[in-house]
C-alpha positions as CSV (number, residue, x, y, z in Angstrom):
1,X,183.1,79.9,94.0
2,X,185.4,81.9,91.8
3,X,186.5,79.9,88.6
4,X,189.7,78.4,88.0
5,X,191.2,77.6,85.0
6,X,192.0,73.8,85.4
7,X,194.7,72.3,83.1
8,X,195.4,69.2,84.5
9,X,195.3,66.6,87.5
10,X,198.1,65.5,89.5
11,X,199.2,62.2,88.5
12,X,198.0,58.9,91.4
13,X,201.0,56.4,91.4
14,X,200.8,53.0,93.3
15,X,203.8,53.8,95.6
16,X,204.8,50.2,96.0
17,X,205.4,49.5,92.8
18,X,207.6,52.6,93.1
19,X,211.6,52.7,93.7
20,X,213.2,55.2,95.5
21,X,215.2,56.5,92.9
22,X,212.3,56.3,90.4
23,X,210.4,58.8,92.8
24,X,213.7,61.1,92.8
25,X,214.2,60.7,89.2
26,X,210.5,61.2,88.5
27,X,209.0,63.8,91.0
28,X,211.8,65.2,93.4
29,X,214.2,66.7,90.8
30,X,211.5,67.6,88.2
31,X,210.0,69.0,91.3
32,X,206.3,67.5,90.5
33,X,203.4,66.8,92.6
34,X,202.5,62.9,93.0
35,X,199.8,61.5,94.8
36,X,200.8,58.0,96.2
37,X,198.6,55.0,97.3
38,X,199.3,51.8,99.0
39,X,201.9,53.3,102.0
40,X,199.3,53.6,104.8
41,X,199.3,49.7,105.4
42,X,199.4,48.7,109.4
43,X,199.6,52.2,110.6
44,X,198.0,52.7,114.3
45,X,196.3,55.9,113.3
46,X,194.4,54.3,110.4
47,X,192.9,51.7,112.8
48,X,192.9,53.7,116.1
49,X,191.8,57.0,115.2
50,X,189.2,56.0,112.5
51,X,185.9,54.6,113.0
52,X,184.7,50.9,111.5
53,X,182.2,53.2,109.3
54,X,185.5,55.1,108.0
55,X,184.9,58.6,109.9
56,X,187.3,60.3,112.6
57,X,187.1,58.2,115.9
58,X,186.7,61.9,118.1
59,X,186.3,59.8,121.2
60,X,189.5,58.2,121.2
61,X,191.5,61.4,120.5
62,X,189.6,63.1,123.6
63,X,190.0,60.2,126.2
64,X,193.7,59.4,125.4
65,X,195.1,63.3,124.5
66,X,192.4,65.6,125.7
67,X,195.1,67.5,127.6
68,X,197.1,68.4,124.8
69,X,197.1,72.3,124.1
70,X,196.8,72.5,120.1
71,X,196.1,75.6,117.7
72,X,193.0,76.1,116.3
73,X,191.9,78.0,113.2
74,X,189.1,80.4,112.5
75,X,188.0,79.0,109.3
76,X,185.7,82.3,108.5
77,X,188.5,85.1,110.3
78,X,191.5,86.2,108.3
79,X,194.0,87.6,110.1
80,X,197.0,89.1,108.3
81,X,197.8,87.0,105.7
82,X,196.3,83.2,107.8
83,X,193.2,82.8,109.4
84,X,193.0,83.4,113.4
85,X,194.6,81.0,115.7
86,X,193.3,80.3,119.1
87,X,194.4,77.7,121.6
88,X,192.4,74.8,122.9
89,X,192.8,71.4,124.5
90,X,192.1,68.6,122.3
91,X,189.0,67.6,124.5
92,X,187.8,70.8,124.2
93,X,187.8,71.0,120.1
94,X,186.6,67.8,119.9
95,X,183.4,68.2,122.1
96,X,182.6,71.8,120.0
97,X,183.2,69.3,116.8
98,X,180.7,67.0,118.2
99,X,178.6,69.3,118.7
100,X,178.1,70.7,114.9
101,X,175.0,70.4,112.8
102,X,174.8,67.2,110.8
103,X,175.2,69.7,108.0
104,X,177.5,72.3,108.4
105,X,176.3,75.5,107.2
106,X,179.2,76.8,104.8
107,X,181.3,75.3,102.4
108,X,184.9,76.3,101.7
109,X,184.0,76.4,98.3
110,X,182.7,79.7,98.3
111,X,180.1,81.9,99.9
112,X,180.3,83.8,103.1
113,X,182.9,81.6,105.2
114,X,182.0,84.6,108.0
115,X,178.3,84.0,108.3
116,X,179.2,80.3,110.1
117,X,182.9,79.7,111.0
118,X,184.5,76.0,111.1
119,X,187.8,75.4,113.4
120,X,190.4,73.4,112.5
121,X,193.0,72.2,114.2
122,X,196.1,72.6,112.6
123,X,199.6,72.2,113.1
124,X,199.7,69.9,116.2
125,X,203.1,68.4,117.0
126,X,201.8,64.9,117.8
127,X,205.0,62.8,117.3
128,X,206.9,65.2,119.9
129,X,204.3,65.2,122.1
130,X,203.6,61.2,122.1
131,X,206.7,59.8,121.1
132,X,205.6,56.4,122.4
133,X,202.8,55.9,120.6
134,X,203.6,55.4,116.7
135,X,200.9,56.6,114.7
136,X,202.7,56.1,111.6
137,X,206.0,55.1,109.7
138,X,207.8,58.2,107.3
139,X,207.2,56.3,104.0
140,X,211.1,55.7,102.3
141,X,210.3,58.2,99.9
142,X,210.3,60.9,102.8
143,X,212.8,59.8,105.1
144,X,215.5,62.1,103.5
145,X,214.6,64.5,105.7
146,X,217.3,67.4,106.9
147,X,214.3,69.5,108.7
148,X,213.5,67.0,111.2
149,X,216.5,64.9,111.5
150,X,218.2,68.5,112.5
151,X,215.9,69.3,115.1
152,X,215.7,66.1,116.5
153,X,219.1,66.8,118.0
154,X,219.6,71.1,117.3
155,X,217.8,74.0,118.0
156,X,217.2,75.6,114.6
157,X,218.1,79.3,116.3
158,X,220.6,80.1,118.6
159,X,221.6,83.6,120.9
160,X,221.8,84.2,124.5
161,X,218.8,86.0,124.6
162,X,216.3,83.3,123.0
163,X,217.6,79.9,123.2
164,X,215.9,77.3,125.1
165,X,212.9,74.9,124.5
166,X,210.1,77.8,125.0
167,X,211.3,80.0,122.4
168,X,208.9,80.0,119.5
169,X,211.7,80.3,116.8
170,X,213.0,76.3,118.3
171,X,209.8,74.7,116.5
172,X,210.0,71.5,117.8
173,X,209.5,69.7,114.8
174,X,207.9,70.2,111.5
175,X,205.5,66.9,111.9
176,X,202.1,67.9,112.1
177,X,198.7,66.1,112.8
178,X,195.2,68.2,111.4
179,X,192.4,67.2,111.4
180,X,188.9,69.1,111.6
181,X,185.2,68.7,109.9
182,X,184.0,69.1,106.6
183,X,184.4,72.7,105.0
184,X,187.3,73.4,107.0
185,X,189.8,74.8,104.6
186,X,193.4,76.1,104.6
187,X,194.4,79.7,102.4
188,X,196.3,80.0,99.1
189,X,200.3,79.4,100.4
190,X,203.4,77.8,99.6
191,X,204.8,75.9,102.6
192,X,208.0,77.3,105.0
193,X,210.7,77.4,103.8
194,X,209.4,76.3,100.6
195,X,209.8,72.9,102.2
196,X,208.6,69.8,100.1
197,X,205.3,68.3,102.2
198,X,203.6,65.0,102.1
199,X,200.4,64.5,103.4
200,X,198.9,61.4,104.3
201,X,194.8,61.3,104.6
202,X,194.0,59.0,107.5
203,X,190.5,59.5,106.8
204,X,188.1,62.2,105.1
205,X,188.5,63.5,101.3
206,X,190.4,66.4,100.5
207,X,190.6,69.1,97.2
208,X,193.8,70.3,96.5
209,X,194.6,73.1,93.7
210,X,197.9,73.5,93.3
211,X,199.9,75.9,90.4
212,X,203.0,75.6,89.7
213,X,206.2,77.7,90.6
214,X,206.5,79.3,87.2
215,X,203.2,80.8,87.8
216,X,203.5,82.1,91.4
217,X,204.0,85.6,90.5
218,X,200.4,85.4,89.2
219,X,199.1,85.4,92.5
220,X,200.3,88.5,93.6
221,X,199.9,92.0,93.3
222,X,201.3,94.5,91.3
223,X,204.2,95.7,94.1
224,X,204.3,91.8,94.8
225,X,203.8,92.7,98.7
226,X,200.3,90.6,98.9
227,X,199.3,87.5,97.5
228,X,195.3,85.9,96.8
229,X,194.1,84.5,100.3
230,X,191.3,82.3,99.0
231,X,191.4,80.9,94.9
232,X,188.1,80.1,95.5
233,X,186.6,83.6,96.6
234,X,186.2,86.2,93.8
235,X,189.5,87.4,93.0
236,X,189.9,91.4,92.2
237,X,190.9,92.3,88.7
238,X,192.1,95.2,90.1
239,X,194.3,94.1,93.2
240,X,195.8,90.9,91.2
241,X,195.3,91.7,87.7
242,X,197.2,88.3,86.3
243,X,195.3,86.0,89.1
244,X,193.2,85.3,85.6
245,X,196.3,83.8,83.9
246,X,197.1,81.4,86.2
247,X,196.5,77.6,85.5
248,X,196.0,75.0,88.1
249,X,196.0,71.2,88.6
250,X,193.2,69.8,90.5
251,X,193.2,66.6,92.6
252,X,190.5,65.2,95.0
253,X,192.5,63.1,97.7
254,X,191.1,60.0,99.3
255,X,191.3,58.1,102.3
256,X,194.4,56.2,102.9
257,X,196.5,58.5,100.0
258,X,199.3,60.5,100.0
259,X,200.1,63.8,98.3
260,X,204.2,65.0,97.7
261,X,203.9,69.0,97.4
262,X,207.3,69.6,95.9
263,X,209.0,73.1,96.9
264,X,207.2,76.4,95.7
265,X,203.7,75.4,94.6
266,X,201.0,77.2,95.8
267,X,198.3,75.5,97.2
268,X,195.6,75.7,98.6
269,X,193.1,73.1,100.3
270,X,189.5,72.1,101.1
271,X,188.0,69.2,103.5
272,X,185.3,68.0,101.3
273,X,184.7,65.3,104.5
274,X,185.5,65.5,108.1
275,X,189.4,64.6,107.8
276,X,191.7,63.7,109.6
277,X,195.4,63.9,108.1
278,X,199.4,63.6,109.0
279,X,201.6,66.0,107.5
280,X,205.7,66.9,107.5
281,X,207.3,69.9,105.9
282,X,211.1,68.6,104.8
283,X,214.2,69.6,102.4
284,X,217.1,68.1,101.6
285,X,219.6,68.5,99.1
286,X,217.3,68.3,96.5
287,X,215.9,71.6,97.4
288,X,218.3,73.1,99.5
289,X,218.4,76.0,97.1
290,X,215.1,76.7,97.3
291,X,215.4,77.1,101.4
292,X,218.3,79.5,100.7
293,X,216.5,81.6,97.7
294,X,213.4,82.5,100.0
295,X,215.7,83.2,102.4
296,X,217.4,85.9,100.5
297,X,214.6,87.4,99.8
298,X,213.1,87.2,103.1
299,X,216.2,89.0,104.1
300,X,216.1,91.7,101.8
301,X,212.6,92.4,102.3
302,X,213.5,92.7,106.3
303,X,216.4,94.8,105.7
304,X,214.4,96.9,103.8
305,X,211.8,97.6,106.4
306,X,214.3,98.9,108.9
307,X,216.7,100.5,105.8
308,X,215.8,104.4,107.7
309,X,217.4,103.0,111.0
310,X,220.7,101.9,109.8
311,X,222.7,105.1,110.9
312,X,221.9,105.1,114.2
313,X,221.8,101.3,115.1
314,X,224.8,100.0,116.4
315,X,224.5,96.1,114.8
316,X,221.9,96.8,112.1
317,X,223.0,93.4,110.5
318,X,222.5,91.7,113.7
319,X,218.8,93.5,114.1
320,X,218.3,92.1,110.5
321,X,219.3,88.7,111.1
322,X,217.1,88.5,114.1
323,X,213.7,89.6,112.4
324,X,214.6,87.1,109.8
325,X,215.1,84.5,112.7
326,X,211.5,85.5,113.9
327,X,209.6,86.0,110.6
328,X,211.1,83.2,108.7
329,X,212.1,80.8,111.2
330,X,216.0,80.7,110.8
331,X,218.6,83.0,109.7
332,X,221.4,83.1,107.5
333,X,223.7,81.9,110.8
334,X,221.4,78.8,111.4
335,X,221.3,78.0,108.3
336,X,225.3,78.1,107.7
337,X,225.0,76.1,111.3
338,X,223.3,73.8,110.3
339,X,224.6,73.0,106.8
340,X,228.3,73.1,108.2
341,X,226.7,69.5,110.4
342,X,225.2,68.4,107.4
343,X,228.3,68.8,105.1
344,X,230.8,67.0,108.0
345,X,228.6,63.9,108.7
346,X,228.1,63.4,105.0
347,X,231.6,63.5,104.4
348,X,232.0,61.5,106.8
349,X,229.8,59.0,105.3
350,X,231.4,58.9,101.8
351,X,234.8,58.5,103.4
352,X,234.0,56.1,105.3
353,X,232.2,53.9,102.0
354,X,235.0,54.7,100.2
355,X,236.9,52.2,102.5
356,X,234.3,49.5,103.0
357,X,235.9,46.7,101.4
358,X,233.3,46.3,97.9
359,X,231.5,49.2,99.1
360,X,231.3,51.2,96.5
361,X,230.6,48.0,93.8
362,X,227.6,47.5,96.4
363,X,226.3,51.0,96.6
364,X,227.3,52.9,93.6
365,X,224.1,54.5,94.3
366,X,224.4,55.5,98.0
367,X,228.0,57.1,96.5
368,X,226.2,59.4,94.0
369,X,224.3,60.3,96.2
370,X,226.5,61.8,98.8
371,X,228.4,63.3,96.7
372,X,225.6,65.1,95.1
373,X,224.8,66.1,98.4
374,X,228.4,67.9,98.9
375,X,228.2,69.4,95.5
376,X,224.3,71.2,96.1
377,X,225.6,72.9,99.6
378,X,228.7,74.0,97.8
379,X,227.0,75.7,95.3
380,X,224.4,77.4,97.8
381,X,227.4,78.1,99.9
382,X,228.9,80.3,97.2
383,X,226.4,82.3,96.5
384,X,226.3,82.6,101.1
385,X,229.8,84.1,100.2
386,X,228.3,87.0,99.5
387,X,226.1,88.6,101.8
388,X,226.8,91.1,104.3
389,X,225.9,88.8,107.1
390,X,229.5,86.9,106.4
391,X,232.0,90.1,106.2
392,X,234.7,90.5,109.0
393,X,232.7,93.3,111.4
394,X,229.8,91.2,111.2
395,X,231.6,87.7,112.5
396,X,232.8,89.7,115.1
397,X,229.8,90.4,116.4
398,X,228.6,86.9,116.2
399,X,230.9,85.6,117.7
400,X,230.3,87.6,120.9
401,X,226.8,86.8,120.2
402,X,227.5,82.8,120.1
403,X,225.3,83.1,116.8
404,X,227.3,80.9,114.8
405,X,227.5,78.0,117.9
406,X,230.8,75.9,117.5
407,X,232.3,76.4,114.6
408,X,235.4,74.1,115.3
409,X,235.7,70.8,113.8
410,X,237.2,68.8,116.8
411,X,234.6,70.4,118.9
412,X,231.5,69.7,116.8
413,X,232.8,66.1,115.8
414,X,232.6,65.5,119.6
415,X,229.5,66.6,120.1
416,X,226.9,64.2,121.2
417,X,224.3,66.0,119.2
418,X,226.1,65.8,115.9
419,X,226.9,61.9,116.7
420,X,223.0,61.6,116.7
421,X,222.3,63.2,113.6
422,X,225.5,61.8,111.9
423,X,224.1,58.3,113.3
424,X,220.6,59.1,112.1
425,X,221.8,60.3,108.4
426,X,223.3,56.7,108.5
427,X,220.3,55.1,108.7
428,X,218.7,57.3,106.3
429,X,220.9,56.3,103.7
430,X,220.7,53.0,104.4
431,X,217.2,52.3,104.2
432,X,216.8,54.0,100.9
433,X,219.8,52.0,98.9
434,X,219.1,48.9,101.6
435,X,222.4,48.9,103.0
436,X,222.1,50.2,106.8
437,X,226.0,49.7,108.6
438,X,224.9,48.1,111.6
439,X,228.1,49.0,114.0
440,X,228.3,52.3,112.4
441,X,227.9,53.9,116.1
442,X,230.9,52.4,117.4
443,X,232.8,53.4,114.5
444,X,231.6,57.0,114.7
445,X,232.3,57.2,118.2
446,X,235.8,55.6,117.8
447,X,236.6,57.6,114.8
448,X,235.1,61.5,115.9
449,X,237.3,60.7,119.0
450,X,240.2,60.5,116.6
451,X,240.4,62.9,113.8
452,X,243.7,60.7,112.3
453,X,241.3,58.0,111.8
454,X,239.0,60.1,109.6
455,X,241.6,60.5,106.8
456,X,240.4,64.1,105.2
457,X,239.2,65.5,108.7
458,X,243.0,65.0,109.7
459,X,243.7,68.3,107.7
460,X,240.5,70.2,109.1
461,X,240.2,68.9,112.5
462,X,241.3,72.2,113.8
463,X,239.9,74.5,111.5
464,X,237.1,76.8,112.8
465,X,234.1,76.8,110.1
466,X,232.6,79.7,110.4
467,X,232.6,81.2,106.9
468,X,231.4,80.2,103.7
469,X,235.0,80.2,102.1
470,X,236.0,77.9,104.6
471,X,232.9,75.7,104.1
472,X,233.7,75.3,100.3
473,X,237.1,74.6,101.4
474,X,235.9,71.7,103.6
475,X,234.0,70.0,100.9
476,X,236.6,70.2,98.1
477,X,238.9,68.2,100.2
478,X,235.9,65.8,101.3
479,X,235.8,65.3,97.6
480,X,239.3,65.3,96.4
481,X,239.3,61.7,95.5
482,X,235.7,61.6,94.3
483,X,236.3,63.5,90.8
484,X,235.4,60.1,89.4
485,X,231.8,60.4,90.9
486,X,231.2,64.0,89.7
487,X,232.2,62.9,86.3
488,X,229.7,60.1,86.1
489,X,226.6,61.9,87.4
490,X,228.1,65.3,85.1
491,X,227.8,67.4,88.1
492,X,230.3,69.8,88.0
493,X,231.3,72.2,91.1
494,X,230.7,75.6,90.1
495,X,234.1,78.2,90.0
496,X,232.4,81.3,91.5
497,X,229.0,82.3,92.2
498,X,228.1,83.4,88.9
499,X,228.2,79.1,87.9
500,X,225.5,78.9,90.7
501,X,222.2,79.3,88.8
502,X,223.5,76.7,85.8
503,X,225.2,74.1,88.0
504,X,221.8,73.8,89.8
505,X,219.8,73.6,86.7
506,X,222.1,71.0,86.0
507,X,221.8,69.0,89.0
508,X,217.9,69.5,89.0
509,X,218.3,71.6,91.9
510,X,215.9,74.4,90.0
C-alpha cells in the first residue's frame, strides 16, 4: 500500500440529536464531510437484505431480483480512467459471489489487484426499478434534493435525435444500490457533477480517504489532463509530482452509518467486509455553483478537442453542447432548463407564504430559505450570461433543435410535469421546517391555471424564458418585495458577473 499522509478523521455525529439547519449550518455550507449514526432505524433493507449474523443476505437478493440486469466492475481491470464494466443479472453475480474463496485472494489495499479480480456491482438503480418495495427513507438531511426530484418528472437531456427513456444521457435516477465482497474497491474520484453523496452502509465496513477541494489539484498531473487512479497503489513522482503534498482524512465506516461527501472531495473507497450499501448523488442550491463550475470547464475542455473543426462545421456550438451532454451528463441547455423549473416553483412557493395568513411568523426559516434559493441561481445565472451557447445565432439553432424545451411561462406552469415537481419541492420544504401545506395541490392546480392569481407571474406569464437575462429578470421581480429577507440573511444579489465569485463566498456557496 502506498503511504498517505493522514491529517485527520472525519467527524461521527449522532444524527438525531441533529437539526436540519444545524447540519446546513455545520456541514452543507462549510462543505464538510460528516458521518451520521442513528438514521437507519426500521429500514426494510437492514432487516431483509442482511443476515441475523450481520452479513449480506445473497439469497434474498437472487430469489426476489435475480432478473435485474445490473453493472458490474472489474475490480483488478482499469479501463480509461474507471475500472471495466460488464453486465450481469443479479442472480448471476450473486452465485459467482457465492462461489468465492472464504478468503479472497487480494486486498484493495495494495498489491497486484490483477493477479485475482473482485466484481462489484455498482450503480444499480434499485428504487426505479422496484418502486414498490421501500428499502429505505432519504434521511431529512438529504431530501433537498434537485437531482432526483428533477428527473422524477424531466428528462435531464432533450433533442429530437436522443430523447426518450433508452437514451443513456436520461439516467434514470441518481439512487444507487452496491454492494459486492470484501476487497472490492472503487478508484480516486470526485462524484458527477460534483454532486454531494450520502451513503448509507446496510451492512459490511468500509475505508474512506477523502482530501479536500483545496487540494484536488495535487492529484493530478502536470498538464492537469490525468488524475491518481488508486491512492493506495504507488503513486509516480514523476507523473504526479505533488501527489506527496496532499493530506487526507481517514474514516472506517460501520454498519448501520452514514457518510455526507460534500461537493469536490476526492475520494476514494475500500470494502474492508462484504458490504452492502445505498447511495444518492444530489445538489441543490447549496452547491449549485459547483454543478455549473465543472460544467464550464467540461465545456471548455470539449470545445477544445474539436477547436480544428470549427471552420468547416456548420453548428460547432451545437456539436459542443452535445459532447458535453454525453461526457458530462447535461449541457448548458439542460441545465438553464432545468434551473428556469426550479426558479418558477420556488417562486411560487415564497409568494404563495408570503400570503399565508402568520406564515411567515411560522416559517421565518422556510422564507430564508427560498429566497436564498433565488438569490444562488441568480448569481450562477449571471455568470450563464456569458457563454457562447446563449448568443442570438446560437438560440436560433436551438430553437429549431427544441434544445431549450418550453420556454414559455404559461406553457410550463401548465405542465403536468412541472406541477409534480412544484408539488414535490412543497413537500420538501415542508418536512425540513415541519410545516408541509396539505391542500397545496389544489391550490397549485387552481392557481398555474390562472396566472392573475399568482400575483408576480401576472407580469411574466407570457414571457418566453429562454435566456439568462431573462432568467435574472424573472427572479428580481419574484423577489421585489423580499428585500427585507436578503437584508437579514446579508445576501446581496450580485450587479454583474464580476460580484459572482464574492456573493457566493458570501452565501457559503464556495
Amino acid at each position: 500500500m502506498g503511504s498517505l499522509r493522514i491529517g485527520g478523521s472525519v467527524e461521527r455525529v449522532d444524527g438525531r440529536a441533529l437539526s436540519y439547519d444545524d447540519f446546513v449550518e455545520r456541514y452543507m455550507k462549510p462543505n464538510l464531510p460528516v458521518v451520521l449514526t442513528g438514521l437507519m432505524d426500521g429500514w426494510k433493507g437492514c432487516t431483509d437484505w442482511v443476515t441475523p449474523g450481520g452479513f449480506p443476505n445473497l439469497p434474498f437478493f437472487s430469489s426476489n431480483f435475480g432478473q435485474s440486469i445490473v453493472q458490474v466492475a472489474d475490480c483488478g481491470t482499469k479501463e480509461f480512467t474507471d475500472q471495466k464494466r460488464i453486465e450481469m443479472t443479479v442472480k448471476e453475480y450473486i452465485q459467482y459471489w457465492l462461489g468465492l474463496p472464504d478468503e479472497n485472494c487480494i486486498s484493495c489495499l495494495g498489491g497486484d489487484k490483477n493477479s485475482c479480480s473482485l466484481l462489484y456491482l455498482k450503480d444499480w438503480h434499485f428504487v426505479k426499478e422496484y418502486p414498490e418495495y421501500v428499502a429505505y427513507t432519504t434521511p431529512p438531511f438529504f431530501i433537498d434534493d434537485w437531482l432526483n426530484q428533477y428527473l422524477d418528472s424531466h428528462f435531464m437531456h432533450r433533442s429530437s435525435e436522443t430523447d426518450g427513456p433508452k437514451n443513456d444521457v436520461n439516467c434514470a435516477d441518481y439512487k444507487f444500490v452496491y454492494m459486492g465482497p470484501k476487497g472490492t474497491w472503487t478508484p480516486l474520484h470526485a462524484d458527477v457533477f460534483r454532486s454531494y453523496s450520502w451513503s448509507a452502509n446496510v451492512c459490511g465496513k468500509k475505508l474512506w480517504h477523502l482530501l479536500p477541494p483545496s487540494q484536488s489539484h495535487f492529484v493530478f498531473d502536470r498538464n492537469f489532463k490525468k488524475s491518481v487512479y488508486d491512492v493506495y497503489d504507488n503513486v509516480s513522482d514523476v507523473l504526479f509530482p505533488d501527489f506527496k503534498k496532499t493530506i487526507w482524512l481517514e474514516c472506517i465506516q460501520e454498519r448501520n452509518e452514514i457518510i455526507f461527501v460534500p461537493s469536490g472531495w476526492y475520494h476514494q473507497v475500500c470494502n474492508l467486509e462484504d458490504t452492502i450499501s445505498i447511495n444518492h448523488n444530489w445538489f441543490n442550491s447549496h452547491n449549485l455553483a459547483w454543478v455549473w463550475n465543472l460544467l464550464l470547464k467540461d465545456y471548455n475542455e470539449a470545445k477544445e478537442y474539436i477547436e480544428d473543426i470549427r471552420e468547416i462545421s456548420d453548428d460547432f456550438e451545437g456539436l459542443c453542447q452535445r459532447n458535453l451532454a454525453a461526457n458530462t451528463g447535461m449541457n448548458f441547455y439542460d441545465f438553464f432548463v432545468m434551473i428556469t423549473r426550479f426558479t418558477i416553483a420556488i417562486s411560487i412557493q415564497l409568494h404563495c407564504l408570503k400570503y399565508e395568513k402568520n406564515a411567515f411568523a411560522k416559517s421565518s426559516s422556510k422564507h430564508q430559505q427560498l429566497v436564498y434559493n433565488l438569490l444562488a441561481i441568480r448569481a450562477v445565472a449571471l455568470s450563464l450570461k456569458s457563454v457562447d451557447a446563449f448568443d442570438k445565432e446560437n438560440l436560433k439553432r436551438c430553437w429549431v433543435k427544441n434544445l431549450l424545451a418550453d420556454s414559455h411561462v404559461r406553457t410550463i406552469l401548465l405542465e403536468p410535469e412541472f406541477i409534480k415537481l412544484s408539488m414535490s419541492l412543497n413537500q420538501t420544504y415542508g418536512m425540513v421546517n415541519e410545516m408541509v401545506e396539505q391542500d397545496y395541490k389544489t391550490k397549485m392546480e387552481a392557481s398555474c391555471s390562472d396566472g392573475e392569481k399568482m400575483g408576480f407571474l401576472q407580469d411574466c406569464s407570457g414571457s418566453n424564458i429562454c435566456r439568462p437575462e431573462d432568467l435574472v429578470k424573472l427572479i428580481d421581480h419574484a423577489m421585489a418585495d423580499h428585500s427585507s429577507i436578503c437584508n437579514a440573511c446579508n445576501l446581496n444579489s450580485p450587479s454583474d458577473s464580476s460580484d459572482l465569485r464574492s456573493s457566493l463566498l458570501k452565501m457559503h456557496i464556495i
